[in-house]
N, C-alpha and C positions, 0 to 999 in steps of 0.2 A: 634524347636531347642532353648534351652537355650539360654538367652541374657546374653553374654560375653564382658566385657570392660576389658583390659590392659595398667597398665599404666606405661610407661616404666622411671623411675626417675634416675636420677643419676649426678654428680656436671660435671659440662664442662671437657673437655680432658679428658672423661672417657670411651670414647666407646661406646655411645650412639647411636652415628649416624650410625656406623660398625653395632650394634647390628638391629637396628631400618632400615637398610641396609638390612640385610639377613633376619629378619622378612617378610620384603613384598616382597621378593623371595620366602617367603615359601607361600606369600598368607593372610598375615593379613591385612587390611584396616587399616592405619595409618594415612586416609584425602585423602582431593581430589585435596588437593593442597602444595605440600612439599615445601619446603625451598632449592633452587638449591644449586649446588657447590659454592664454593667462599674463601675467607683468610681460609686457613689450613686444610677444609674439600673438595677436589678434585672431590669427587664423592656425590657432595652433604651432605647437614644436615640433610635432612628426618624428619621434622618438620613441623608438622601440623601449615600453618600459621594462621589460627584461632585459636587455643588457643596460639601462638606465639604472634598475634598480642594483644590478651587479655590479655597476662602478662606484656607485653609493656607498656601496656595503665595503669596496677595498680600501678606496677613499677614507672611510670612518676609522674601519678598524687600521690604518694610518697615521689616523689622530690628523687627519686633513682636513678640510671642507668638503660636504657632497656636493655642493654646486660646483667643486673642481677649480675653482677660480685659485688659482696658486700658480707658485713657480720651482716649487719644492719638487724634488724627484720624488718617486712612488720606489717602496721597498722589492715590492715586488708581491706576486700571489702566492696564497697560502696554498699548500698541497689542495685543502678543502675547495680553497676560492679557484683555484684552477678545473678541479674536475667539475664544482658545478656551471663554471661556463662552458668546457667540454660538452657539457649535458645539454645547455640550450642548445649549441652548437651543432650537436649529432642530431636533437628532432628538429630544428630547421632543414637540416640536409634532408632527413629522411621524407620533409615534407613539400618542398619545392625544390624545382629546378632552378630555377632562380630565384636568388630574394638577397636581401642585405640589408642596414639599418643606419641611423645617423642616429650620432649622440656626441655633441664637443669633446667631451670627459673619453672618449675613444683616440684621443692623438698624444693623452695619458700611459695609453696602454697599447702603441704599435705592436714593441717588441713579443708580448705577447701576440699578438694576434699576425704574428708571419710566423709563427712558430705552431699555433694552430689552424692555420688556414692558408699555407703556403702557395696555393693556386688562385687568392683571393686578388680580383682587381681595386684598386683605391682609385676614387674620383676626390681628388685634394682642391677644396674651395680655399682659395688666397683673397684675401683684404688688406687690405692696407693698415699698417698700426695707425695712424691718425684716426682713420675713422671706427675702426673697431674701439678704442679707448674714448673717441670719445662716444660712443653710444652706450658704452658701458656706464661711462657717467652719469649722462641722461638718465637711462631705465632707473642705477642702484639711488637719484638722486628724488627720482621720480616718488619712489616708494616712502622717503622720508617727507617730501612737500607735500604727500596724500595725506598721512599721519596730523601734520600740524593741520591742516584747510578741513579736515574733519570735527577740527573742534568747534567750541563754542565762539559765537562771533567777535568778542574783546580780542580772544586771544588771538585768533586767524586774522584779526588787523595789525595786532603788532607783528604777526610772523610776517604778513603781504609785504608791511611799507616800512619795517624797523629788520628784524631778525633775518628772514630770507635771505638775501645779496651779498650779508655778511658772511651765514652759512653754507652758503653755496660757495665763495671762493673758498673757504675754510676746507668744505669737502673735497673739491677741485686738490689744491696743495697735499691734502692728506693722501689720496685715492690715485693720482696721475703715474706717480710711475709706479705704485702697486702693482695698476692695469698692465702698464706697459710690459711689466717684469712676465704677465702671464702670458701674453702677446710673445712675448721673447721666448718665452720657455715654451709652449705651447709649437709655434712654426719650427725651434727650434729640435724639437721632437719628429715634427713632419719630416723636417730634410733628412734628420739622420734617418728616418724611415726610407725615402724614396732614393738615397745614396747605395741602400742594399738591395733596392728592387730591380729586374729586367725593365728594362725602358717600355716595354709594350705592355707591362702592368698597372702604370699608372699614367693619370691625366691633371694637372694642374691646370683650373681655370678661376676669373671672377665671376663672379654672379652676374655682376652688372655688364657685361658684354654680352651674356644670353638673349639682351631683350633683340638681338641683331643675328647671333650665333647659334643661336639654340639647335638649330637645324643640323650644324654641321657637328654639335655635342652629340645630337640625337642619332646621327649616322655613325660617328665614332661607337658611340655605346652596340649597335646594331654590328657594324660590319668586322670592328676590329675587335670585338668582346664579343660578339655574339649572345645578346640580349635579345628576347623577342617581344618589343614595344610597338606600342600604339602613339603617334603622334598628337601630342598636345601642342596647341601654345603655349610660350613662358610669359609672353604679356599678357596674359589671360589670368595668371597668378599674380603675378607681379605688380603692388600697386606703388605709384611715385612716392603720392604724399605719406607712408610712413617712411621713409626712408630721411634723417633729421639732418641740419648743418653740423658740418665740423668744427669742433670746439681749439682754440688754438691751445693743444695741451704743452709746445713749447715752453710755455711762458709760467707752468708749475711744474716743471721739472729741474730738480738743482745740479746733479749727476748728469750730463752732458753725455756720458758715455754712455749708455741707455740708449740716448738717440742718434748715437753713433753705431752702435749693434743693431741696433731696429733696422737703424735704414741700411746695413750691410746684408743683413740675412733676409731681409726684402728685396734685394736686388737678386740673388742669389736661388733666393724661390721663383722670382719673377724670369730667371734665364731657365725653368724648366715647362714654362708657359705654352703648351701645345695651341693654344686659339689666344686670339689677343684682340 
């Protein structure tokens, strides 16, 4: 059998974990050790923590965040940090015919990874910047509203009907186009990635057209990658109600040009859309 790597890329609050989800239902090896449930992902991340914990580690020694959430370019890998992903790299190979992994923090580091895995196919999940920012919101606002509503009951009254509302647009203004900027930086890394790829290497799709398409994803994977899958449903993972409203992040954005690049390099991903 053909040796088959998959690399599943795509910016945070994109569907990665959903996709990367109904993947190893259907039977693809995505690590032998995932990343459990936890803040905003319920049924898990599905995150190879070997290369998780490898992006961490470049991330750091960058003087960057490890949750990746930036818009900073990455320097590059250390001689060090390069052969030890070599290393995962060469006993994955050694040990599947096929396998691959999902980790956001991986559209950080294309460039490497065409350079070490040059016959490697990419499945590129797209979202939309509206709603990727604002779930981002949600979750990072979530984990603050937990903090206050834990306290004692004085205090979780002034937060409910006094503080709250104020601090949430506060967050909102402060965080909105942060978000955006890593939504930008992030797709904007995809494209330059799939601009150097053979067109029969990679697949650009959303998540949320699966719950209709999954089938014809699944035969791509099968006929024109040559993956040997087991069909799953994707409405069988897929549930509606976590998926939250869109926040009009318009309206905390002062920089206009932001959402002027967004919605350009959105278009622009969206014309390499093999399903739709």
């Amino acid at each position: 059998m053909q040796k088959r790597t998959l690399i599943i890329a795509g910016m945070h609050r994109s569907g990665t974990s959903l996709i990367s989800n109904w993947l190893t239902k259907c039977g693809l090896q995505l690590g032998e050790k995932l990343l459990g449930p936890g803040w905003g992902n319920e049924d898990g991340h599905f995150e190879d923590v070997e290369f998780l914990k490898m992006h961490e580690e470049v991330l750091s020694s960058n003087n960057l965040p490890p949750s990746g959430l930036t818009d900073l370019q990455i320097d590059g890998f250390s001689i060090y940090e390069k052969e030890k992903l070599k290393s995962i790299i060469k006993i994955k190979q050694q040990l599947y015919d096929q396998w691959g992994w999902k980790d956001p923090r991986t559209c950080l580091f294309l460039d490497v990874y065409q350079e070490l895995l040059p016959d490697a196919c990419y499945l590129i999940i797209l979202r939309d910047y509206q709603s990727v920012v604002s779930s981002l919101l949600r979750r990072e606002f979530k984990s603050l509203d937990k903090k206050y509503m834990s306290r004692k009951y004085l205090s979780r009254l002034v937060w409910e009907k006094i503080r709250r509302q104020r601090r949430l647009l506060k967050f909102y203004n402060e965080y909105t186009s942060k978000f955006l900027k890593v939504w930008i930086a992030y797709n904007q890394d995809i494209l330059n990635c799939i601009k150097k790829l053979n067109n029969d290497s990679f697949v650009v799709v959303n998540y949320s057209m699966l719950n209709k398409e999954d089938t014809r994803l699944f035969s791509f994977l099968e006929n024109n990658w040559n993956f040997s899958l087991k069909y799953f449903r994707f409405k069988d993972v897929f549930k509606e109600n976590q998926i939250g409203e869109d926040i009009n992040i318009d309206m905390h954005i002062t920089d206009r040009g932001l959402i002027e690049t967004a919605n350009r390099l959105q278009d622009e991903l969206k014309s390499y859309m093999q399903f739709s």
